[in-house]
PQR file with spaces between the fields and no chain letter, atoms N, CA, C, O and H, PARSE charges and radii, in Angstrom:
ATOM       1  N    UNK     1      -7.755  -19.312   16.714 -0.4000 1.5000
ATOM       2  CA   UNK     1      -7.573  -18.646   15.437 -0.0000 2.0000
ATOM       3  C    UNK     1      -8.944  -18.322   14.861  0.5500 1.7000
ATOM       4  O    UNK     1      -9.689  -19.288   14.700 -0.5500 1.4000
ATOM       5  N    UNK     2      -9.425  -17.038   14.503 -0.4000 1.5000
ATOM       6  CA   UNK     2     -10.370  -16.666   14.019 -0.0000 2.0000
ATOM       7  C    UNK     2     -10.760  -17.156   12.267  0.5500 1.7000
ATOM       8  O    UNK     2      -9.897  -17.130   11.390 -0.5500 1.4000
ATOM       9  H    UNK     2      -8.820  -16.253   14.634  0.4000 1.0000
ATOM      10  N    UNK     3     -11.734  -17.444   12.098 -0.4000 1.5000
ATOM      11  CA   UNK     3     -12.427  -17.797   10.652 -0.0000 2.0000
ATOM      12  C    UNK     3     -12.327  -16.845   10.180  0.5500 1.7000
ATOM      13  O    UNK     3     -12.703  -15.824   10.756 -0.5500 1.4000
ATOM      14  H    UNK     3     -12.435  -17.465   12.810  0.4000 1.0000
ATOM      15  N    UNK     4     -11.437  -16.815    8.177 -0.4000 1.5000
ATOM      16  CA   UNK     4     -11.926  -15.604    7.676 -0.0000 2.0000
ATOM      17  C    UNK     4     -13.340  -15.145    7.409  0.5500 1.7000
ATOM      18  O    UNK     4     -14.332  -15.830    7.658 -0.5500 1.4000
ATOM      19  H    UNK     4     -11.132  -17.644    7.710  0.4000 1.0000
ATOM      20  N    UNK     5     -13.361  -13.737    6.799 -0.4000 1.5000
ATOM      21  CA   UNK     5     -14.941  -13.425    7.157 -0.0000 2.0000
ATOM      22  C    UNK     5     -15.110  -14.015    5.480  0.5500 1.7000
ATOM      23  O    UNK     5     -14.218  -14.267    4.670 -0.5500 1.4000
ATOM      24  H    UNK     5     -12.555  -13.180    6.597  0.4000 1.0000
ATOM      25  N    UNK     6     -16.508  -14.109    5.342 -0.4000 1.5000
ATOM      26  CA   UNK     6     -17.496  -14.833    4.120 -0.0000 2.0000
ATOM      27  C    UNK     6     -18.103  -13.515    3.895  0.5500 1.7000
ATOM      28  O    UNK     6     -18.339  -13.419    2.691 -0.5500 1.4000
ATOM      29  H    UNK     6     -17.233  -13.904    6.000  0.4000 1.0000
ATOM      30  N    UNK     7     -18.432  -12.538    4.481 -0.4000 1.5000
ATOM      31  CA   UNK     7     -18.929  -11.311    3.926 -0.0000 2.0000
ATOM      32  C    UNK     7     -18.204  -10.801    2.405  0.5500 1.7000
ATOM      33  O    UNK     7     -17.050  -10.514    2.086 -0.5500 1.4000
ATOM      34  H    UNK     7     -18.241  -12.616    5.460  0.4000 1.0000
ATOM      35  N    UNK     8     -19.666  -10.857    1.579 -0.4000 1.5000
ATOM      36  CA   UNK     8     -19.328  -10.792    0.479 -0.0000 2.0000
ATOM      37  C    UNK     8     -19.344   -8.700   -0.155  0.5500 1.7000
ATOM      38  O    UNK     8     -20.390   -8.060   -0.267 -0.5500 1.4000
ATOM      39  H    UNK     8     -20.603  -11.091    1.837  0.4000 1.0000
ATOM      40  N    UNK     9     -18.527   -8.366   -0.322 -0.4000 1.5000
ATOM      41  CA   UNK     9     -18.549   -6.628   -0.467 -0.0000 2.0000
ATOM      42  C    UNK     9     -18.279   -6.362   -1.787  0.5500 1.7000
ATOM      43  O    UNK     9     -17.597   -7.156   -2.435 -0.5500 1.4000
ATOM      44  H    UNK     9     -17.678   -8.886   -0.231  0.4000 1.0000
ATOM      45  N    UNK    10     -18.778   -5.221   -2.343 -0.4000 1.5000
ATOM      46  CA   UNK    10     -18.001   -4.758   -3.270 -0.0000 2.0000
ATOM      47  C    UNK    10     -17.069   -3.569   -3.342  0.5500 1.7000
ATOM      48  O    UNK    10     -17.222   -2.513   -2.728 -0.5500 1.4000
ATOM      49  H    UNK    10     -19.332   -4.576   -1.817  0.4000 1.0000
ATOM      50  N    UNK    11     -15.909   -3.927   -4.320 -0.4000 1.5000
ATOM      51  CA   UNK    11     -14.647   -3.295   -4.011 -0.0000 2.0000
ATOM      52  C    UNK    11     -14.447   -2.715   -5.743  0.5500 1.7000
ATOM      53  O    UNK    11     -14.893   -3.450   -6.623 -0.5500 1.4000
ATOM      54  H    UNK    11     -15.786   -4.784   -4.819  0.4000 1.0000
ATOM      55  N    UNK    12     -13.975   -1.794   -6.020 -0.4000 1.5000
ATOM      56  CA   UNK    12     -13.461   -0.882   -6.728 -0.0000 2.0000
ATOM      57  C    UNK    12     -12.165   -1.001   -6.897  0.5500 1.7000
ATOM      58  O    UNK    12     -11.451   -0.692   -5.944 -0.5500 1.4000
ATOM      59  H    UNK    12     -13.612   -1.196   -5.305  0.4000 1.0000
ATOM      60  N    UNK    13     -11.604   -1.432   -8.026 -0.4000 1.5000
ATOM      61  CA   UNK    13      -9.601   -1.720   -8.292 -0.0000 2.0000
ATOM      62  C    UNK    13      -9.412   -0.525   -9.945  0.5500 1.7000
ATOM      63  O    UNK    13      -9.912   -0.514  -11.070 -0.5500 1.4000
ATOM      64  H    UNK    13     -12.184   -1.683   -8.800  0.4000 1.0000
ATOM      65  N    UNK    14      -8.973   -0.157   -9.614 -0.4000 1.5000
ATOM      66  CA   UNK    14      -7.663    0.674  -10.312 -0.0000 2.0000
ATOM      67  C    UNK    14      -6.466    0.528  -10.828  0.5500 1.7000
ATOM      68  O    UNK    14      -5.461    0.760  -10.155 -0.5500 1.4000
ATOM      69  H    UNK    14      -8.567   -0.165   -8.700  0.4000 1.0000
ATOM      70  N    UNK    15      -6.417    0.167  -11.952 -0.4000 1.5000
ATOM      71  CA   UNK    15      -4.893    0.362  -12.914 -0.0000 2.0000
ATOM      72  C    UNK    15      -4.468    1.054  -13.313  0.5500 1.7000
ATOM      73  O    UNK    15      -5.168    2.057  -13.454 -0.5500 1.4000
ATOM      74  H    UNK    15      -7.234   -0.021  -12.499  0.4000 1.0000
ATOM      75  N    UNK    16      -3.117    1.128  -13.790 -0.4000 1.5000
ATOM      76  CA   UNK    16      -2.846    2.437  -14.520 -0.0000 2.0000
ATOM      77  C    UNK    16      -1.980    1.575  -15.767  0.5500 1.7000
ATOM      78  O    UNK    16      -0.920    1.153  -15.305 -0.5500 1.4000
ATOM      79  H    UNK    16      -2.549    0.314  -13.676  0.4000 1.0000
ATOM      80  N    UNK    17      -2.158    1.245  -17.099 -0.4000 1.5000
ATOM      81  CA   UNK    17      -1.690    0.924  -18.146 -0.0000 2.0000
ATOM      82  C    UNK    17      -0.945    1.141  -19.237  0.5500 1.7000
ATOM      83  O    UNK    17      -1.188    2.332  -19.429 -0.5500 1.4000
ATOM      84  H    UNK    17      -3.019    1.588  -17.474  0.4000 1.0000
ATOM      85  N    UNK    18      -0.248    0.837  -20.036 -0.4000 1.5000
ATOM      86  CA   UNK    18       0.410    1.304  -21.205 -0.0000 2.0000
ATOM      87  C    UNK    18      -0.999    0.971  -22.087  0.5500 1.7000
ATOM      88  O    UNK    18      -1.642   -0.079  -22.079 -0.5500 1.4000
ATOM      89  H    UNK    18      -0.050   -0.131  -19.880  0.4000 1.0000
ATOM      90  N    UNK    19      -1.222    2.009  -22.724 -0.4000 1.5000
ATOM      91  CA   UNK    19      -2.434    2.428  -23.574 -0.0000 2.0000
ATOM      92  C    UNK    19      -1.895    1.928  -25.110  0.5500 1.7000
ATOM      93  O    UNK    19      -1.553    2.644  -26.051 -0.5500 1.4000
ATOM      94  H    UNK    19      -0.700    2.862  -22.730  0.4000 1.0000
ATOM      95  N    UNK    20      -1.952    0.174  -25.013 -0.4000 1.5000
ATOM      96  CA   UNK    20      -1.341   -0.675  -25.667 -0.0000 2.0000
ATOM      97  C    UNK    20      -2.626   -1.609  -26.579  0.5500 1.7000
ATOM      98  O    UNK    20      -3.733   -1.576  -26.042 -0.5500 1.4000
ATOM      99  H    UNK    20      -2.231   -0.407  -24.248  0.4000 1.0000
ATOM     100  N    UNK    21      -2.507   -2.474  -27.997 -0.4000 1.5000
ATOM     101  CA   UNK    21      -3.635   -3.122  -28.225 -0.0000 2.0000
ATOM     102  C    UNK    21      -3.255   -4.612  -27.744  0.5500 1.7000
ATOM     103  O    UNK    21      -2.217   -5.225  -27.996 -0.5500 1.4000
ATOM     104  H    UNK    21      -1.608   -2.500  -28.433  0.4000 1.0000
ATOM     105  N    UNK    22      -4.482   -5.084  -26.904 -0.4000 1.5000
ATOM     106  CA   UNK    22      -4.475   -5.953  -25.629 -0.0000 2.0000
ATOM     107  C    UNK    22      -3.986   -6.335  -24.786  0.5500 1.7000
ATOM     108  O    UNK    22      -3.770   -7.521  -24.539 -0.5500 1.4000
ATOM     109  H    UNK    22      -5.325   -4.586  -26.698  0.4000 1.0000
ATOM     110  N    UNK    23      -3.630   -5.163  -23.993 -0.4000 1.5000
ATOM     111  CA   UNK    23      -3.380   -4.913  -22.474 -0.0000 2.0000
ATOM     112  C    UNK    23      -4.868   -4.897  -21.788  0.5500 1.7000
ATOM     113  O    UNK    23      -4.982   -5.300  -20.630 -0.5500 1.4000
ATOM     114  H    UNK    23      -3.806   -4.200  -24.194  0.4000 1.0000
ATOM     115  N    UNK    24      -5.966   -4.443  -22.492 -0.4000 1.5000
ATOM     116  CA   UNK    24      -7.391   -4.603  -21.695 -0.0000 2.0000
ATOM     117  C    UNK    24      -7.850   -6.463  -21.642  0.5500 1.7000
ATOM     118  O    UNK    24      -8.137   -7.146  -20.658 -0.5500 1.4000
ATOM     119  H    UNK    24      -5.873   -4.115  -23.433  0.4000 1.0000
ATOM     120  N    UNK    25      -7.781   -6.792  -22.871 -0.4000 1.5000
ATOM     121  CA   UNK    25      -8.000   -8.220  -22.856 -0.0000 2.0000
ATOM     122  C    UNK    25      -7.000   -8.527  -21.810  0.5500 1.7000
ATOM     123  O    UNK    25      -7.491   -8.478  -20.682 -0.5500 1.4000
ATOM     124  H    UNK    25      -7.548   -6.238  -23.670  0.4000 1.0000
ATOM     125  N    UNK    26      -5.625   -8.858  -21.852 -0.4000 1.5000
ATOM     126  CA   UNK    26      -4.842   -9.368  -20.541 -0.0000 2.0000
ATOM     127  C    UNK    26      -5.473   -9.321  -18.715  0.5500 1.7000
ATOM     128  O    UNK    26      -5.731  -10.167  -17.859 -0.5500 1.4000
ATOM     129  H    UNK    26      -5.226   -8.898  -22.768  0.4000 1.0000
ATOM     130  N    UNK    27      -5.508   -7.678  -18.822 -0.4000 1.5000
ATOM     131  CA   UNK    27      -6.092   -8.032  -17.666 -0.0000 2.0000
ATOM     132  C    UNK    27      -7.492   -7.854  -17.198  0.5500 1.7000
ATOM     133  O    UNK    27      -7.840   -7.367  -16.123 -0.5500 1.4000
ATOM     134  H    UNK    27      -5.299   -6.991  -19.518  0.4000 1.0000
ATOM     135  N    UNK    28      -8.363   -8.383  -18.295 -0.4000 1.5000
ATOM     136  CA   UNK    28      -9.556   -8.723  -17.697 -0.0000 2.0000
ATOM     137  C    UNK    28      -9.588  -10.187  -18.003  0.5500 1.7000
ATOM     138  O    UNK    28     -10.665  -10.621  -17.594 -0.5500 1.4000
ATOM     139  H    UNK    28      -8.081   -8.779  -19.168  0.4000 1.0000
ATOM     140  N    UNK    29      -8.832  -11.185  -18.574 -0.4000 1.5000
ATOM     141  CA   UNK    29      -8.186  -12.375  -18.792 -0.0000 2.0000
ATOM     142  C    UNK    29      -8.025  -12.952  -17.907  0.5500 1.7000
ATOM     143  O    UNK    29      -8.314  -14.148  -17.872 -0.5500 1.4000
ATOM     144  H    UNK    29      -7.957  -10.833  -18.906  0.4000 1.0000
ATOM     145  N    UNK    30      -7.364  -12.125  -16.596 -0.4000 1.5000
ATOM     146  CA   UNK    30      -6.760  -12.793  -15.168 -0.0000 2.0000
ATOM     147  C    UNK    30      -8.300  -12.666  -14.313  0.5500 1.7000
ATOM     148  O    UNK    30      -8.345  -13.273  -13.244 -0.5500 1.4000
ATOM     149  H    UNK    30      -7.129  -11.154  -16.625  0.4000 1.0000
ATOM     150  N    UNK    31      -9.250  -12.086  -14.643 -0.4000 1.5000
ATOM     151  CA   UNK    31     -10.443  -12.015  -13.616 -0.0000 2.0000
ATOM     152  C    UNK    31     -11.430  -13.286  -14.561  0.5500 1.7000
ATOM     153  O    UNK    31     -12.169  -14.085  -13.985 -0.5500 1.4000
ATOM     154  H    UNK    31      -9.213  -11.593  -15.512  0.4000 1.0000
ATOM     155  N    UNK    32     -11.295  -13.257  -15.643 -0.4000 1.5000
ATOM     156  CA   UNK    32     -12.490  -14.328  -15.786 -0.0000 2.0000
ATOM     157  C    UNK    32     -11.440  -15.959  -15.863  0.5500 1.7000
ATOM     158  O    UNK    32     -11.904  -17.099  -15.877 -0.5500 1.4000
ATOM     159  H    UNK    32     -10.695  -12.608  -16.110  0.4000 1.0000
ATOM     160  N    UNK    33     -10.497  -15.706  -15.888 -0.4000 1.5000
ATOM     161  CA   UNK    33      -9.632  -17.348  -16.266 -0.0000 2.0000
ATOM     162  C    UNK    33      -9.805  -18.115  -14.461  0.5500 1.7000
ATOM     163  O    UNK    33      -9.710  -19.300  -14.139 -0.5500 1.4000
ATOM     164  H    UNK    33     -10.121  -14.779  -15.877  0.4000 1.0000
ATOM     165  N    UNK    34     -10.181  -16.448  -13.266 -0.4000 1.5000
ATOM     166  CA   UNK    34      -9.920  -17.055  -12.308 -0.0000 2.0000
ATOM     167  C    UNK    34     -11.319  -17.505  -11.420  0.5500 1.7000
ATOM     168  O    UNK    34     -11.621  -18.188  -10.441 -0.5500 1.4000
ATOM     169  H    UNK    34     -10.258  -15.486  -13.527  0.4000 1.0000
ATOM     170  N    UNK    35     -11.881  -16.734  -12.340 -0.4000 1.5000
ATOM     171  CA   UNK    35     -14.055  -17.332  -12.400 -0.0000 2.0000
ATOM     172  C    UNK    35     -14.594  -15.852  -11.498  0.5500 1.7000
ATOM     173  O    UNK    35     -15.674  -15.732  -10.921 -0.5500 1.4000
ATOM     174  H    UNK    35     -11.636  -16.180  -13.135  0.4000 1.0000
ATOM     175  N    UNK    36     -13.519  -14.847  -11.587 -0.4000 1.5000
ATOM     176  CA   UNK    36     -14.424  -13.693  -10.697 -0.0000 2.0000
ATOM     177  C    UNK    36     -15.293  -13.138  -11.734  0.5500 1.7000
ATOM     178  O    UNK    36     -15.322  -13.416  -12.933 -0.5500 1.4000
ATOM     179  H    UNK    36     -12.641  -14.945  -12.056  0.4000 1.0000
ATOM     180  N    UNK    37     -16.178  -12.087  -10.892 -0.4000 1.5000
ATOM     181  CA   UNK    37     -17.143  -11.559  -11.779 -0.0000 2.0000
ATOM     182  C    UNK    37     -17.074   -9.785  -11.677  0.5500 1.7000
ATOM     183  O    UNK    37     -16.754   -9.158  -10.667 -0.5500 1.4000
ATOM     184  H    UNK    37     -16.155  -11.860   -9.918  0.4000 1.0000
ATOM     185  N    UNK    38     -17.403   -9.290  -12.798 -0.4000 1.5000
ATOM     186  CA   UNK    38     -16.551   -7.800  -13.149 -0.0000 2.0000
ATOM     187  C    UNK    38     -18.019   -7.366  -13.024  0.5500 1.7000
ATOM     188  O    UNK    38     -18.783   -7.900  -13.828 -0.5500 1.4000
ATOM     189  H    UNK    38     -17.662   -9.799  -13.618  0.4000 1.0000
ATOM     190  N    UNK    39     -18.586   -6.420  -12.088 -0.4000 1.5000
ATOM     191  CA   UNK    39     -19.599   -5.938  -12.250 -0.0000 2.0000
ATOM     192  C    UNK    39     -19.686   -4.512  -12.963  0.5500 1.7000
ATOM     193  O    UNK    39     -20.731   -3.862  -12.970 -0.5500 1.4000
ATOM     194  H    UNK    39     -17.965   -5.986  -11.435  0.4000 1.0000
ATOM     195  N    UNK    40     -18.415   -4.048  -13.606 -0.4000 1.5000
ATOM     196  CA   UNK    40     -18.491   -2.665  -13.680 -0.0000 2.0000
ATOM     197  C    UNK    40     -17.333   -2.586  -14.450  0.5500 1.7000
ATOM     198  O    UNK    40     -16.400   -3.023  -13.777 -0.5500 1.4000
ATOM     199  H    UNK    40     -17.566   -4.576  -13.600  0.4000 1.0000
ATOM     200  N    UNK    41     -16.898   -2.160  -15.759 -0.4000 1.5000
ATOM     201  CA   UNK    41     -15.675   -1.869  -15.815 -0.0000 2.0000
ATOM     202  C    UNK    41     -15.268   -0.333  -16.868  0.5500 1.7000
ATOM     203  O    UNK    41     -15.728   -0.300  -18.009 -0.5500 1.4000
ATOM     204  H    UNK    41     -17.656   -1.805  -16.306  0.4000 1.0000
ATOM     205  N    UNK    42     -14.786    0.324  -16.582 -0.4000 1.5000
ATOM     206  CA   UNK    42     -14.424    1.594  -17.120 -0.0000 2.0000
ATOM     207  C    UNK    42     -12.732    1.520  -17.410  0.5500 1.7000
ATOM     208  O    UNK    42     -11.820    0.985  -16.780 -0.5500 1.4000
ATOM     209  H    UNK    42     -14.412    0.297  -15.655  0.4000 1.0000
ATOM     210  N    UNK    43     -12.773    2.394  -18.788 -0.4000 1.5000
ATOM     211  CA   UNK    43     -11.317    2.382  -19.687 -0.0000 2.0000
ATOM     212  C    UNK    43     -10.655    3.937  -20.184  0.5500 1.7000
ATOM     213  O    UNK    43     -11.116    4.329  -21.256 -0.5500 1.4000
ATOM     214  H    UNK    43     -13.514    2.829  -19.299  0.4000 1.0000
ATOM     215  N    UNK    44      -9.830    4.675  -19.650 -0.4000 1.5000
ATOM     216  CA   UNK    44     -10.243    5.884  -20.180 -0.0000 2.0000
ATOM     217  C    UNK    44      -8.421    6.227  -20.231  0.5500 1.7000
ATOM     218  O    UNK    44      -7.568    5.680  -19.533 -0.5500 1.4000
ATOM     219  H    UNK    44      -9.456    4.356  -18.779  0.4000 1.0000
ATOM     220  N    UNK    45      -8.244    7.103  -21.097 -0.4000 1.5000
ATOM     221  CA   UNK    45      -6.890    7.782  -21.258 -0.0000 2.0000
ATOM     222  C    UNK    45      -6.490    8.509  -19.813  0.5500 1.7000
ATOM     223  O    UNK    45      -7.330    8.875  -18.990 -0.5500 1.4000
ATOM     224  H    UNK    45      -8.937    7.548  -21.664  0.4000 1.0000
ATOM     225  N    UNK    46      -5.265    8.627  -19.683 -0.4000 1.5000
ATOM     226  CA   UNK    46      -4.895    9.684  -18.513 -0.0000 2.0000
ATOM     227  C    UNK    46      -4.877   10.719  -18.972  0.5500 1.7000
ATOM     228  O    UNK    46      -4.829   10.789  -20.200 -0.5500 1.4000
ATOM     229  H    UNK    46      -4.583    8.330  -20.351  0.4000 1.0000
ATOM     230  N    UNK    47      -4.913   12.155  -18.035 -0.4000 1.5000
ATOM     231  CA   UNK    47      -4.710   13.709  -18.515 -0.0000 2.0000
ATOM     232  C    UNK    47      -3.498   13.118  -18.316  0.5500 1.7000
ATOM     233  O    UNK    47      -3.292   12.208  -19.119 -0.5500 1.4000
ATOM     234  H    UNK    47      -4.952   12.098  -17.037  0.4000 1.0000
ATOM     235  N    UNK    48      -2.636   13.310  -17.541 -0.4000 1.5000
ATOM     236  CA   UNK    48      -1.193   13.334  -16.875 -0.0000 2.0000
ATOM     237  C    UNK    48      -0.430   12.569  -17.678  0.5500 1.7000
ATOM     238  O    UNK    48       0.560   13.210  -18.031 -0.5500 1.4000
ATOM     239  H    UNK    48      -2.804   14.049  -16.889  0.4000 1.0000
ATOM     240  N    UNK    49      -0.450   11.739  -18.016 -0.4000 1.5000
ATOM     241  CA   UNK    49       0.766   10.745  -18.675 -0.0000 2.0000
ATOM     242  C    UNK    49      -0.079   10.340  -19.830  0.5500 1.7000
ATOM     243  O    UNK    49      -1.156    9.744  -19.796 -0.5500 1.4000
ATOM     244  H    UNK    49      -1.254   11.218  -17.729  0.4000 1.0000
ATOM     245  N    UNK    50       0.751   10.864  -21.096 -0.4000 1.5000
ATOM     246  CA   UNK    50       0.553   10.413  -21.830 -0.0000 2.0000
ATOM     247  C    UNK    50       1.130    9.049  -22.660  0.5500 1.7000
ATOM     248  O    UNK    50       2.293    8.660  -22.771 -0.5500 1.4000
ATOM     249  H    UNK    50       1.626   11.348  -21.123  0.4000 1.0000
ATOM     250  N    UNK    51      -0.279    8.401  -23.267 -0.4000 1.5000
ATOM     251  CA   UNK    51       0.365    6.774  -23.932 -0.0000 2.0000
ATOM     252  C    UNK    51       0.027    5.833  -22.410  0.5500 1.7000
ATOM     253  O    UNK    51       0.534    4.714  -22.327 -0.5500 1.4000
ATOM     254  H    UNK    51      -1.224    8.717  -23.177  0.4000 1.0000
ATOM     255  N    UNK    52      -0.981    6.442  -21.066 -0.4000 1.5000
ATOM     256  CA   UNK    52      -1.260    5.697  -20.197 -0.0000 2.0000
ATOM     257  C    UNK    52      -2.534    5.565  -19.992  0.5500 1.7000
ATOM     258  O    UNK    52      -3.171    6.581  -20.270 -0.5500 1.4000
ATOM     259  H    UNK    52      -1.393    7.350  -21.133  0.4000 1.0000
ATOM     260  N    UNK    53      -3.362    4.365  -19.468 -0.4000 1.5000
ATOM     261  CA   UNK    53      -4.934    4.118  -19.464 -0.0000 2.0000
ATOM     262  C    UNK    53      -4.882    3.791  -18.030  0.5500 1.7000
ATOM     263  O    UNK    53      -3.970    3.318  -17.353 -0.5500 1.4000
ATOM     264  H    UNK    53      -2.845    3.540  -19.243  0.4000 1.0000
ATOM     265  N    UNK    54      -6.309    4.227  -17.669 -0.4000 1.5000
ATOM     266  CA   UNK    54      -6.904    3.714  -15.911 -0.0000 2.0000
ATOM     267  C    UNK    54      -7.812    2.617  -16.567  0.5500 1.7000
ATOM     268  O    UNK    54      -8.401    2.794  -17.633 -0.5500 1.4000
ATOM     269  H    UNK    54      -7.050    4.612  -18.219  0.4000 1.0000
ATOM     270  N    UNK    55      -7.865    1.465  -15.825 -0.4000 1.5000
ATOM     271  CA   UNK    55      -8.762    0.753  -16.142 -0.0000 2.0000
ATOM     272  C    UNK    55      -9.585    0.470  -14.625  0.5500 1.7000
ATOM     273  O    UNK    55      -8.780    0.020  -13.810 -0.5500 1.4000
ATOM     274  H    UNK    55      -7.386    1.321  -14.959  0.4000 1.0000
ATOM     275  N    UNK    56     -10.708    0.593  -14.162 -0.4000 1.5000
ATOM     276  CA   UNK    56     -11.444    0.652  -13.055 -0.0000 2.0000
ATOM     277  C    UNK    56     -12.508   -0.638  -13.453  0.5500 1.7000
ATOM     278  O    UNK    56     -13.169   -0.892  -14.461 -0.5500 1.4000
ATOM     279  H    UNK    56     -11.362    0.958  -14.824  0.4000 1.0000
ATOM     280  N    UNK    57     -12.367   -1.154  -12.443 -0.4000 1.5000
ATOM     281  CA   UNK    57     -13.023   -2.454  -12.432 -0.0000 2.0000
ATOM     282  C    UNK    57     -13.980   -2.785  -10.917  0.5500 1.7000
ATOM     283  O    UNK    57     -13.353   -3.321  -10.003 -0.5500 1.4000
ATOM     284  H    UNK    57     -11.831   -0.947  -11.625  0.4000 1.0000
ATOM     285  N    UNK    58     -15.228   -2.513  -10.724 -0.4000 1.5000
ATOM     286  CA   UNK    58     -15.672   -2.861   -9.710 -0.0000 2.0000
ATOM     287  C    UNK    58     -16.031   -4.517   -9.740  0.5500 1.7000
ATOM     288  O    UNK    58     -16.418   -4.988  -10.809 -0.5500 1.4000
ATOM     289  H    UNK    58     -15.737   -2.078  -11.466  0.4000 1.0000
ATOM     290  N    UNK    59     -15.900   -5.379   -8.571 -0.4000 1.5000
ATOM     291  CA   UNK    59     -16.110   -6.436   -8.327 -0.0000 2.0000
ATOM     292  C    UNK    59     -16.541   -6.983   -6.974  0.5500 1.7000
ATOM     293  O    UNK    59     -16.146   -6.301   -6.029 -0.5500 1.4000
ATOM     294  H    UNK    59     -15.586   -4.996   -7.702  0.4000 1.0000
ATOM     295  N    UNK    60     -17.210   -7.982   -6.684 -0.4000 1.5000
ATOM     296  CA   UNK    60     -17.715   -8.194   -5.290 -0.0000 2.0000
ATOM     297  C    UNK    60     -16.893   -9.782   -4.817  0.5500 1.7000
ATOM     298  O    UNK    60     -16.483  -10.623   -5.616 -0.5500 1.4000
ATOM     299  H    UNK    60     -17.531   -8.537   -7.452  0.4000 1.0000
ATOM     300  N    UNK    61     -16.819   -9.855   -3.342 -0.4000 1.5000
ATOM     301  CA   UNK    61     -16.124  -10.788   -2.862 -0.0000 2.0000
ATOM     302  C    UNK    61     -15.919  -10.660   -1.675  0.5500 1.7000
ATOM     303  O    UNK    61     -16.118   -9.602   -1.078 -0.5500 1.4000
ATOM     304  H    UNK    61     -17.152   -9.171   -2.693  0.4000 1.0000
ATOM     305  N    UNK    62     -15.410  -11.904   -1.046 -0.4000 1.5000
ATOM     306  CA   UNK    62     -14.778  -11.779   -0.019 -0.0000 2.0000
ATOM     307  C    UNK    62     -13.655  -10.879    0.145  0.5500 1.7000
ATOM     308  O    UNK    62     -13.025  -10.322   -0.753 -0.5500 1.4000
ATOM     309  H    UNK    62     -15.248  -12.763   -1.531  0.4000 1.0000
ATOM     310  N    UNK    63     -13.385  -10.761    2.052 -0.4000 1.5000
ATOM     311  CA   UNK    63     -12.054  -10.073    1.655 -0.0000 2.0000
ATOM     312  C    UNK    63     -10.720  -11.438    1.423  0.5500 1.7000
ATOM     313  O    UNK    63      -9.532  -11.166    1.599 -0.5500 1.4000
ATOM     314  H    UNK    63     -13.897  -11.215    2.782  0.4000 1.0000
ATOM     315  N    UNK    64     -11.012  -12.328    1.167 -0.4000 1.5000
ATOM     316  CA   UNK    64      -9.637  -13.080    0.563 -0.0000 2.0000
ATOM     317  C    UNK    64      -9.714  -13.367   -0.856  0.5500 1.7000
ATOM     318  O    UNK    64      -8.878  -13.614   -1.724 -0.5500 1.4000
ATOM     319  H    UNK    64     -11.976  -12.549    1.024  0.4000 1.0000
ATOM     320  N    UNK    65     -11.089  -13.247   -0.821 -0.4000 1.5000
ATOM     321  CA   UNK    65     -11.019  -13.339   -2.867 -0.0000 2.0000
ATOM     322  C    UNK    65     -10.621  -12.088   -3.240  0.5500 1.7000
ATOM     323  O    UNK    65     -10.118  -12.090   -4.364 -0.5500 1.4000
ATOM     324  H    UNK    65     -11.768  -13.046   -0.116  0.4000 1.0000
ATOM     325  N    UNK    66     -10.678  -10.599   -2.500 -0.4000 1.5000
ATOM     326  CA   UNK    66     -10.352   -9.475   -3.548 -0.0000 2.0000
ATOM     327  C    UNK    66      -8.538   -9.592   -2.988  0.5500 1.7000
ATOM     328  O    UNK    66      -7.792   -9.295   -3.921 -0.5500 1.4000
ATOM     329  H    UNK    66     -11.086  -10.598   -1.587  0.4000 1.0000
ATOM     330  N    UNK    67      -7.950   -9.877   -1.973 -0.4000 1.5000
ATOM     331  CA   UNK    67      -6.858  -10.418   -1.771 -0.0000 2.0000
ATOM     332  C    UNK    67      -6.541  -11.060   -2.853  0.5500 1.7000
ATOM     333  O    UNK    67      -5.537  -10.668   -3.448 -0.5500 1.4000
ATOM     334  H    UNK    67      -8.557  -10.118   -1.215  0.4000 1.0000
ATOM     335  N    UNK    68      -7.178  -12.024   -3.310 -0.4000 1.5000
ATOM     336  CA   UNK    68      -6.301  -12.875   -4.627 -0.0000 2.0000
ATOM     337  C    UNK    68      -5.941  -12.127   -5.571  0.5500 1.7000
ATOM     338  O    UNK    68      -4.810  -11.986   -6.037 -0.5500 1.4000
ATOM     339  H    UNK    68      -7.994  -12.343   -2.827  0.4000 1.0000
ATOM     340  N    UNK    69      -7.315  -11.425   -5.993 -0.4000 1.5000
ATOM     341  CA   UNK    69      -7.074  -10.476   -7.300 -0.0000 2.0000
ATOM     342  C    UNK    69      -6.461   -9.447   -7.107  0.5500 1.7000
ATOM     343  O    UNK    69      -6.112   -9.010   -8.203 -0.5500 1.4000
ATOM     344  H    UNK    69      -8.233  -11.539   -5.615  0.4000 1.0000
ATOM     345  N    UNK    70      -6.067   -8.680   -6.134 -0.4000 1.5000
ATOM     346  CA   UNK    70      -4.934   -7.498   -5.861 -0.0000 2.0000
ATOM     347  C    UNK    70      -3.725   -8.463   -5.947  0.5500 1.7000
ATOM     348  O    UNK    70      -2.724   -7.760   -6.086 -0.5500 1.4000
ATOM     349  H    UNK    70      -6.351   -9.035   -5.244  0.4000 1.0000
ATOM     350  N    UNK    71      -3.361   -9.906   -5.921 -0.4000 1.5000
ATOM     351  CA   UNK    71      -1.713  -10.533   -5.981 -0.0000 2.0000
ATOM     352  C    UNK    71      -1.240  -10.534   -7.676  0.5500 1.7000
ATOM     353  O    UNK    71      -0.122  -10.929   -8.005 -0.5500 1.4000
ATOM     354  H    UNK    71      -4.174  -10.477   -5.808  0.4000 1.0000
């Protein structure tokens, strides 16, 4: 059975939100309650759906730590 890899990368995650007051706190809540670190984060309205937010969050990790945070 192979060792997971320890190569640490950075990865780029994407939401799409109800453009709600603290839905941003919530889920940047689940990245620091779980000790990751947000190197980057952007918040912006959609053209397309309105009353919806992208929230873009770059972060670095393994690939089983960005596994955690995509569950």
């Amino acid at each position: 059975m192979s060792e997971p890899s320890k190569e640490v990368n950075r990865h780029t995650i994407a939401v799409l939100v109800d453009n709600e007051p603290g839905v941003l706190a919530r889920v940047i809540g689940l990245f620091s309650g779980r000790g990751y670190n947000i190197e980057s984060l952007t918040v912006a309205e959609t053209d397309h759906v309105k009353g919806q937010s992208r929230i873009t969050v770059v972060t670095s990790g393994t690939p089983m730590i960005i596994e955690q945070i995509k569950a």
